[in-house]
C-alpha positions as CSV (number, residue, x, y, z in Angstrom):
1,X,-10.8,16.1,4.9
2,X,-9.1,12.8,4.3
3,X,-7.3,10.6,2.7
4,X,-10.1,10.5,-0.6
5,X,-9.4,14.4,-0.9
6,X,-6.1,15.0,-0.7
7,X,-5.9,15.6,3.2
8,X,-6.3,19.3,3.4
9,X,-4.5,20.5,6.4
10,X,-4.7,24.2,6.1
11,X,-0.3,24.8,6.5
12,X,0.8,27.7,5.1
13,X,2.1,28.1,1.8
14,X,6.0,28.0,0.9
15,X,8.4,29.6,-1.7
16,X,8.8,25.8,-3.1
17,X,5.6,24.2,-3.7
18,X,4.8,28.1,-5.7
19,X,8.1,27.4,-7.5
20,X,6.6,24.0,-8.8
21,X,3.7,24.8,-9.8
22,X,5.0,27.4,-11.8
23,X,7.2,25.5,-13.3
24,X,4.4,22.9,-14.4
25,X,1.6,25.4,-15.2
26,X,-0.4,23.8,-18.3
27,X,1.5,20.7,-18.3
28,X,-0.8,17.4,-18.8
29,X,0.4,13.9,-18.6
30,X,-1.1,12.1,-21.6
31,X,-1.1,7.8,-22.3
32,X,-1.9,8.1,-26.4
33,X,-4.6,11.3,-26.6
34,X,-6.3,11.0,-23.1
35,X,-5.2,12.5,-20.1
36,X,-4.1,10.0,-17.5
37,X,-5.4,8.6,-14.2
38,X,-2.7,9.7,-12.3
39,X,-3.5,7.9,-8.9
40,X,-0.5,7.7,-6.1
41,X,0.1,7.0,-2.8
42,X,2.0,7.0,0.0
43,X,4.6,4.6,0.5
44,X,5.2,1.4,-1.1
45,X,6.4,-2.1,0.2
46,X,9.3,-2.0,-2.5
47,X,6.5,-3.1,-5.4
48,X,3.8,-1.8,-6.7
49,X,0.5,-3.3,-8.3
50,X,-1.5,-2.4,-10.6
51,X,-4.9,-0.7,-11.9
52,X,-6.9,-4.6,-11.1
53,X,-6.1,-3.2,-7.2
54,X,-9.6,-1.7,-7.1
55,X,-11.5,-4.8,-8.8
56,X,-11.4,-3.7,-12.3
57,X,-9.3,-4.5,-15.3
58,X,-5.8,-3.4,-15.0
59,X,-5.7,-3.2,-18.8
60,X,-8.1,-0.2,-18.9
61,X,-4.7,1.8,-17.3
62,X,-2.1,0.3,-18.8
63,X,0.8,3.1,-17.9
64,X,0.2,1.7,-14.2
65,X,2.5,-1.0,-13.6
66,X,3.2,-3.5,-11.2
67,X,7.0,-3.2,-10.5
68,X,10.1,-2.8,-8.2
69,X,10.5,0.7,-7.2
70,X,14.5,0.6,-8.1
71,X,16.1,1.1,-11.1
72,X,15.7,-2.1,-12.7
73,X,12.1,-2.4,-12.4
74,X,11.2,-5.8,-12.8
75,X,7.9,-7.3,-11.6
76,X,8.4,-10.1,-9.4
77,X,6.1,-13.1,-8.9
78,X,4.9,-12.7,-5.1
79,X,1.2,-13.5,-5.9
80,X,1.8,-16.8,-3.8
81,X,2.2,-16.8,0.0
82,X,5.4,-18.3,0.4
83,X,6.9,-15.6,-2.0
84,X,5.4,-12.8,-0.8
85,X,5.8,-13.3,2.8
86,X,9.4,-13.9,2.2
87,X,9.4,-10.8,0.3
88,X,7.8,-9.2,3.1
89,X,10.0,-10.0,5.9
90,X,13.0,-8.3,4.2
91,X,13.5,-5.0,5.6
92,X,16.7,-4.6,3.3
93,X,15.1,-5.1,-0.2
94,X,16.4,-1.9,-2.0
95,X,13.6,0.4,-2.9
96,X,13.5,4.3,-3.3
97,X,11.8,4.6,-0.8
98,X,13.1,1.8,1.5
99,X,14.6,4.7,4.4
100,X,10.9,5.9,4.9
101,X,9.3,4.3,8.4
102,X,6.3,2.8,6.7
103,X,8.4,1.1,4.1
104,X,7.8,-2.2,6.6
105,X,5.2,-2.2,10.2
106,X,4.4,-5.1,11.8
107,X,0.7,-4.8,14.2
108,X,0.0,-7.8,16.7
109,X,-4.0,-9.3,17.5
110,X,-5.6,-11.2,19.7
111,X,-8.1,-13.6,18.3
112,X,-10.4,-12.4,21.0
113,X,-10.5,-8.9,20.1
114,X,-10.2,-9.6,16.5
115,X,-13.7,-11.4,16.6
116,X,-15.4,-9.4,18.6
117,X,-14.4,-6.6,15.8
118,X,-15.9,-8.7,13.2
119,X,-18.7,-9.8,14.7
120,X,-17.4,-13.2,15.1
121,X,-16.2,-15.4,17.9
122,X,-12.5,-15.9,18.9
123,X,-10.4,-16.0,15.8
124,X,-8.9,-19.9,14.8
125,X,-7.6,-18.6,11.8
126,X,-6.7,-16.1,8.9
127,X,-6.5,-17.0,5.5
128,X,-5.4,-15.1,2.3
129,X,-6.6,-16.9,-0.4
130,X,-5.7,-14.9,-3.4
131,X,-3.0,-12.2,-3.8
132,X,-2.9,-9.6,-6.7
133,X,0.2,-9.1,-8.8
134,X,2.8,-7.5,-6.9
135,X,1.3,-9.9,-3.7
136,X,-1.5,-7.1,-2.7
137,X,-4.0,-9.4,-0.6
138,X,-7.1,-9.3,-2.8
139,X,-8.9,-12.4,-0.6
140,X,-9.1,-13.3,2.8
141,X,-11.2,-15.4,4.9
142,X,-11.1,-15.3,8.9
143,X,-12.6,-18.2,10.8
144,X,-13.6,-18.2,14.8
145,X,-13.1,-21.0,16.7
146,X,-17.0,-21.8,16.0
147,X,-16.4,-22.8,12.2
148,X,-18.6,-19.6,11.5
149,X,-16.5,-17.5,8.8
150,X,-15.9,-13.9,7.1
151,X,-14.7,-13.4,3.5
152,X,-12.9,-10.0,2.3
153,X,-13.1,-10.0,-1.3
154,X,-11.0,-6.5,-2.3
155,X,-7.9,-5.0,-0.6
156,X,-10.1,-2.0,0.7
157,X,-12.5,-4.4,2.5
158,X,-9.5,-6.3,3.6
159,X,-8.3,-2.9,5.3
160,X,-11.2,-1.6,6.9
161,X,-11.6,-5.3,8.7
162,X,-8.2,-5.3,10.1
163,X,-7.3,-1.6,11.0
164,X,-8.6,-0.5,14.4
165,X,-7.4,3.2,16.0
166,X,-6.6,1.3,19.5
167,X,-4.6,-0.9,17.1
168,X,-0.4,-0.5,17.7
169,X,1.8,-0.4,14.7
170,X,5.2,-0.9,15.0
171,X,7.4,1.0,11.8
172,X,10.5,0.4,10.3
173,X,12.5,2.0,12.8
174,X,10.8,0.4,15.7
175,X,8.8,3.4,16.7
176,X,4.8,2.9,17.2
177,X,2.3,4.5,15.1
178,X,-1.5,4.9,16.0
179,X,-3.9,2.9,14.9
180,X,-6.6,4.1,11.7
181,X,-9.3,2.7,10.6
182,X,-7.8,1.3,7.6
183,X,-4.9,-0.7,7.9
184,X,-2.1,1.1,6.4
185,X,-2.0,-1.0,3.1
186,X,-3.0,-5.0,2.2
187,X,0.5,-5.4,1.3
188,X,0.5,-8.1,4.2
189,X,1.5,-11.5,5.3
190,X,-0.5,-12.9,8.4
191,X,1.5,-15.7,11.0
192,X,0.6,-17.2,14.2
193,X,3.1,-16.6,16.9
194,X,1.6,-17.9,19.8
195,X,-1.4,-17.8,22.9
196,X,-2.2,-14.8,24.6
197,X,-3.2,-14.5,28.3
198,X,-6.8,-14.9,27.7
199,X,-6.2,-18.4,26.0
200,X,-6.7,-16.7,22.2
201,X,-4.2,-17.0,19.0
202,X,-1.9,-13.9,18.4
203,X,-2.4,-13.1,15.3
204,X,0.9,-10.9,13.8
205,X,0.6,-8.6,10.6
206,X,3.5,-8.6,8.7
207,X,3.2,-5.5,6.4
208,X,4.6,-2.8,4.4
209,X,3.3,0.3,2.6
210,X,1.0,3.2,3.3
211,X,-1.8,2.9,0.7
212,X,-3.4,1.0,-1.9
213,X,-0.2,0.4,-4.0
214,X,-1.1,1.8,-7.4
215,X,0.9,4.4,-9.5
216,X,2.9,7.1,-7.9
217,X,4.7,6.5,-4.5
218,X,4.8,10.0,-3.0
219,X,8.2,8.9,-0.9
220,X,8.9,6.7,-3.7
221,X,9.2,10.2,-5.5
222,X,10.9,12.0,-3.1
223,X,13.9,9.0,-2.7
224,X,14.4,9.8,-6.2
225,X,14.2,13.2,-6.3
226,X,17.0,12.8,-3.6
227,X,18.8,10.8,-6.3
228,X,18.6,14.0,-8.7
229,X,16.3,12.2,-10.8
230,X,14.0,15.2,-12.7
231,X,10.5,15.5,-12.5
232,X,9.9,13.9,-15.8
233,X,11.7,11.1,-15.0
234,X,9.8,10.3,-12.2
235,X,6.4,10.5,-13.8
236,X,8.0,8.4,-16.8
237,X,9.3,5.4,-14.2
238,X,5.7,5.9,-12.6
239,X,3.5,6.0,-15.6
240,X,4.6,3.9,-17.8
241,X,3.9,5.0,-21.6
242,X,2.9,8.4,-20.9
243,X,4.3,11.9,-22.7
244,X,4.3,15.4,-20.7
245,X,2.2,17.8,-23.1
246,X,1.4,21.4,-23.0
247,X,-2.3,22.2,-22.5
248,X,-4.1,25.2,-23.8
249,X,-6.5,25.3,-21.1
């Protein structure tokens, strides 16, 4: 029961979800003549990236894009630092899913307890070193005040090293989250911001998203939805390239 299946939380069933899939019995989303890899997620951070998220080749799924989620759909350069956490630090960047609390979260660390959760010494620094398209952090590299160092090759390894459950996240509308034990998405731009009491760095995460970023944002949907936008043209601005076809299974 998480996040890999579907999150299964046994609530009852309701007059709409029946209506829908009713209304989409036997309909398959095809890219050419092969079914598609219809991953989603979440929430974005205003752009999306693409199928390369997990390692691979992001040609091998070429209906998932790396784009705004607005109507213009563009995909913006923020695969450098400077871009992206610009990018990041807007709260206001239009998005279909920009009212949604997760759409931004910020999470503050000590470089004390952020070693010690590593395995390392106090935390000197924190280094992304390479950014996917649509800025995903795809390398980072911490280093205690030792010189010994950690590298995070993929953004699911970057996750799992930063999320914590004692960790605070602060959302979009300035409420607190609980911690996980992945961080909610490597959509994130990391800054010093000063000493805490025990004489370690602050380390603050600048972030934005719920989820690895690729395909279908589940709130991204439901904004448009909220727009009237159809169910077709949802799946269409999501999967780009792809034709709804009756099945005969």
């Amino acid at each position: 029961d998480s996040t890999n299946y579907q999150v299964y939380n046994n609530v009852e069933t309701a007059d709409s979800t029946n209506q829908a899939v009713d209304d989409t019995c036997r309909k398959l989303l095809f890219y050419k003549d092969e079914p598609v890899e219809a991953y989603y997620y979440s929430t974005s951070c205003g752009h999306g990236t693409d199928g390369s998220v997990w390692g691979g080749d992001g040609s091998q799924t070429p209906y998932l894009k790396a784009t705004e989620l607005r109507d213009r759909k563009r995909c913006l350069d923020l695969t450098s630092n400077s871009a992206f956490t610009e990018f990041i630090k807007n709260p206001d960047i239009p998005s279909f899913d920009s009212g949604y609390a997760m759409y931004r979260w910020t999470a503050l660390y000590k470089g004390s307890t952020l070693g010690n959760q590593l395995g390392l010494g106090c935390v000197d620094s924190i280094s992304i070193k390479e950014r996917g398209v649509g800025g995903v952090a795809k390398h980072m590299v911490v280093t205690d005040v030792n010189g010994n160092q950690k590298k995070y090759k993929n953004q699911m390894e970057i996750r799992r090293a930063l999320g914590s459950k004692s960790l605070e996240i602060v959302q979009k509308n300035g409420k607190p989250a609980e911690g996980m034990s992945l961080l909610p998405s490597a959509f994130i731009a990391i800054e010093e911001v000063g000493t805490a009491k025990d004489g370690s760095k602050l380390f603050q995460i600048l972030g934005g998203g719920y989820g690895h970023g690729a395909g279908m944002s589940q709130n991204g949907a439901q904004g448009m939805a909220k727009e009237g936008k159809t169910y077709e043209e949802i799946l269409k601005f999501f999967y780009e390239g792809t034709e709804l076809r009756e099945s005969e299974l």
